[in-house]
C-alpha positions in Angstrom: 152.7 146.1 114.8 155.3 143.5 115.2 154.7 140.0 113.5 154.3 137.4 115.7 156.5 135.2 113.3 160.1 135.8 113.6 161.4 137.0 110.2 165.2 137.0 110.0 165.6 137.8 106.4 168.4 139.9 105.5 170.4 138.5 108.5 172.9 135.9 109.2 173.0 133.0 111.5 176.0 131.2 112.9 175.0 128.2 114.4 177.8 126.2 116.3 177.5 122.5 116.5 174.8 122.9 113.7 175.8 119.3 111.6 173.4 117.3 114.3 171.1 117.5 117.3 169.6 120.4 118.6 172.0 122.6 116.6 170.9 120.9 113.4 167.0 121.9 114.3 168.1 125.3 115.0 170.2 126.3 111.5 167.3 124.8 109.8 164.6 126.7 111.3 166.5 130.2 111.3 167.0 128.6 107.6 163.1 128.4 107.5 162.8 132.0 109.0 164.8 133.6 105.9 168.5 133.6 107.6 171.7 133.1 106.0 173.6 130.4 107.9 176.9 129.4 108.8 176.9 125.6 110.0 180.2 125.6 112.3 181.1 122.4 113.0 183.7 120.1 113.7 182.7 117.9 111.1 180.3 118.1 108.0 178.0 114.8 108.2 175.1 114.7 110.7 175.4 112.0 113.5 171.7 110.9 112.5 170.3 107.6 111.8 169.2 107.3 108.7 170.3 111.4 107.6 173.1 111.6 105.4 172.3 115.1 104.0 174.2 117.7 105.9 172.4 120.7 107.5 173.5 123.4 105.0 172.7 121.2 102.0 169.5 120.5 103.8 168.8 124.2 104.2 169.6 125.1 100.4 167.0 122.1 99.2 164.3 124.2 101.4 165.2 127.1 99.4 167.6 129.1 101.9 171.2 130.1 101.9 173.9 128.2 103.9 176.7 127.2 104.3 179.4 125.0 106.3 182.7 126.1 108.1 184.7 123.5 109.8 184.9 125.3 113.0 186.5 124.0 116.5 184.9 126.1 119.2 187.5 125.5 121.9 190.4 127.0 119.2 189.0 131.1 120.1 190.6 131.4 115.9 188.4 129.3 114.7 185.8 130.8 115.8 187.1 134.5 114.8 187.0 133.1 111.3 183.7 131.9 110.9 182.3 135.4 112.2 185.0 136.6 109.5 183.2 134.1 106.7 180.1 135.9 108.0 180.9 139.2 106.8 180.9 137.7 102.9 177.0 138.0 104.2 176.6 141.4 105.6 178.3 140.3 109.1 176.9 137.8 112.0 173.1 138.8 113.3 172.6 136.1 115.2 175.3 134.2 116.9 173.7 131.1 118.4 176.9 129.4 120.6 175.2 125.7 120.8 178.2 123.1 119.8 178.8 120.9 122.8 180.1 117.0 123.6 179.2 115.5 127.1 180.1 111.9 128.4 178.8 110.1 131.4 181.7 109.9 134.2 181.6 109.4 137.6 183.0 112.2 139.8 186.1 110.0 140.6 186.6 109.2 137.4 187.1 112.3 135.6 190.7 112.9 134.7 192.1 116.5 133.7 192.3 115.7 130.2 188.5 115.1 129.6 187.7 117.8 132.1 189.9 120.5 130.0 187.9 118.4 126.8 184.7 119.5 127.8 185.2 123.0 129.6 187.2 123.1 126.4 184.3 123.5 123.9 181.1 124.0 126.6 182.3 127.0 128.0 185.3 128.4 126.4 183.6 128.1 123.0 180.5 129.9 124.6 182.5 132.3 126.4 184.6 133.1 123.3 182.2 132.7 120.5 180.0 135.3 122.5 183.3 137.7 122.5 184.2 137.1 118.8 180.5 137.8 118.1 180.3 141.3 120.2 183.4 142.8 119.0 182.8 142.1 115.6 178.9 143.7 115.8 180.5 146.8 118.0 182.8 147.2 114.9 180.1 146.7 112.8 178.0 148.9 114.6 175.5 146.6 113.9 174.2 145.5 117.5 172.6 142.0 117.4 171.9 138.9 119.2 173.8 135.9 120.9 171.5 132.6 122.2 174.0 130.1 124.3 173.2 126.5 124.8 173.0 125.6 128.8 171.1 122.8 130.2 168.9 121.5 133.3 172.1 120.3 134.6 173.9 124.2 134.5 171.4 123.7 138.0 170.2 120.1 138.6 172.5 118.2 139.8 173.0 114.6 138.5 174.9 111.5 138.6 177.8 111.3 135.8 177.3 114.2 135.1 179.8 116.5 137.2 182.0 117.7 134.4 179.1 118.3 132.2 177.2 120.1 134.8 179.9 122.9 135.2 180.7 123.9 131.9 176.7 124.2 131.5 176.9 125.9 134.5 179.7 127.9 133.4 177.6 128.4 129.9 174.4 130.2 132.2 177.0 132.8 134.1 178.7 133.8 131.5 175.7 134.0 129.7 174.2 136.7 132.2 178.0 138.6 132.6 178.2 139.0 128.9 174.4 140.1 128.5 175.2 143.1 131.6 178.4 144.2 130.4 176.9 144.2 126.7 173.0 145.8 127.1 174.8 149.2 127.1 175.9 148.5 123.5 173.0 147.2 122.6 173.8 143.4 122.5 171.3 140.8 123.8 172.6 137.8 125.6 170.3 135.1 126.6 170.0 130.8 127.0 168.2 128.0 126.4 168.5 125.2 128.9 167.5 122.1 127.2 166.5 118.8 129.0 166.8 115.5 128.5 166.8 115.5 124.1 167.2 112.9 121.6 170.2 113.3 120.1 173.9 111.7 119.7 175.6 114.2 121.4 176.6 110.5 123.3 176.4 107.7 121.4 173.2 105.8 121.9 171.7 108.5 123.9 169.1 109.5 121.3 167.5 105.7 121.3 167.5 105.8 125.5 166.2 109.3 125.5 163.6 108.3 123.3 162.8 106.2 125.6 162.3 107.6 128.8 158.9 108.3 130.3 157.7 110.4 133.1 157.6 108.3 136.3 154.4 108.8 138.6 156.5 107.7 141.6 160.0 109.3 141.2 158.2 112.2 138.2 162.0 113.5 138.0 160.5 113.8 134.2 156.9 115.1 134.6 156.5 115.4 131.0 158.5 113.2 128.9 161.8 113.2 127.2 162.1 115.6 124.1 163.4 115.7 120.3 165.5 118.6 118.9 162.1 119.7 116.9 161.1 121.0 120.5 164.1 123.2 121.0 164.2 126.1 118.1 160.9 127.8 118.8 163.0 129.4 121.9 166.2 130.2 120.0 163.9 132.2 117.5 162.2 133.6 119.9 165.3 134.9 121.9 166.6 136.2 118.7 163.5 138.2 117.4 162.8 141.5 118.0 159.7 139.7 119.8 161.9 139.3 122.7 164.0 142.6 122.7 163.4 143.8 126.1 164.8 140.4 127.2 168.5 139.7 128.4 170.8 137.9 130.7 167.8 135.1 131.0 168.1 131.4 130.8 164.9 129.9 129.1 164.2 126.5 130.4 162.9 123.9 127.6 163.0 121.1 129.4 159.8 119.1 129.6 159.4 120.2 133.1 162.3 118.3 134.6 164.2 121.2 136.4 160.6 122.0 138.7 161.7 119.2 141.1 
């Protein structure tokens, strides 16, 4: 009978964008869950008030094995070579493609510069850290996971948010492509589509999101704004043998908001 905890001992983690935010909750909790994890990251601090400890550290103190590798997800290299580092471990398991930056622009606004900037590392580090992550399992012959990031806005429409709203859109696609072309070999692709989530992924966004409440006349957030705490239970899930007849879905945390 399967366990209706997810157990990942004996299997290793990358977690992209895993120093703050959502990705932070994640490489702790797959910590939690007995995984070896690679925090890949652009930098090593997490952009929390008040936190100072970064995420592997974090995960050691509980116990767990971790570590960091300064890792640039829109450099396809860099991400070769932290699913290289991986193999020190046994090899990548679980290749959770979350890094992500996002700023509020107007559709006018939006030069090519921060356009290429965000496709940069919200899709091309999805859509290559899913293709570093397959070939190196296929040559492992070790078939395994991959969870992507997306969001409500890979579908919802929002203002400032245009740029944003394609990579994530982008993120969901290749998401399902990868998950068809890869079921053969045994490879499960799937998603999590946050909503609105307290974190710095923009500056002051984690206070403002904090913030937010549904609104009875305009409920365009029927439950309530979330915190990164919220998010892993579906990464775990996704990568568990609990959900192994699943692939090429999208799992929508999300407090509700993409029902409208």
């Amino acid at each position: 009978m399967r366990t209706l905890t997810p157990d990942f001992a004996d299997e290793v983690a990358i977690v992209t964008g895993g120093s703050s935010g959502i990705g932070r909750a994640v490489a702790r909790a797959f910590g939690e869950a007995g995984a070896t994890v690679l925090v890949a990251d652009v930098r090593e601090e997490p952009k929390v008030d008040g936190e100072s400890t970064p995420t592997h550290e974090l995960i050691r103190e509980y116990g767990g094995e971790a570590e960091f590798v300064e890792t640039d997800v829109s450099e396809p290299s860099a991400v070769e070579a932290v699913v290289e580092a991986a193999r020190d471990y046994g090899g990548v398991s679980v290749m959770v493609n979350n890094a992500g930056v996002h700023r509020n622009l107007r559709f006018l606004d939006v030069e090519p510069e921060e356009f290429d900037r965000v496709l940069g590392v919200n899709a091309r580090g999805v859509y290559f850290g899913t293709q570093a992550a397959a070939r190196d399992m296929l040559d492992r012959q070790e078939p395994g996971v991959v969870v992507n990031t997306a969001s409500t806005t890979s579908r919802v429409a929002e203002w400032t948010h245009s740029h944003y709203a394609a990579s994530k859109g982008a993120v969901e696609m290749i998401t399902r492509s990868a998950a068809l072309e890869l079921a053969p070999e045994g490879i499960r692709v799937n998603a999590v589509a946050p909503g609105p989530v307290a974190t710095e992924i923009t500056e002051g966004w984690s206070e403002r999101a904090g913030e937010m409440e549904p609104d009875d006349e305009e409920p365009s957030l029927p439950l309530r704004a979330g915190t990164p705490d919220e998010l892993p239970g579906a990464y775990l899930y996704l990568a568990s043998d609990l959900a192994s007849y699943v692939t090429g879905e999208t799992v929508w945390v999300d407090g509700g908001a993409h029902v409208n």
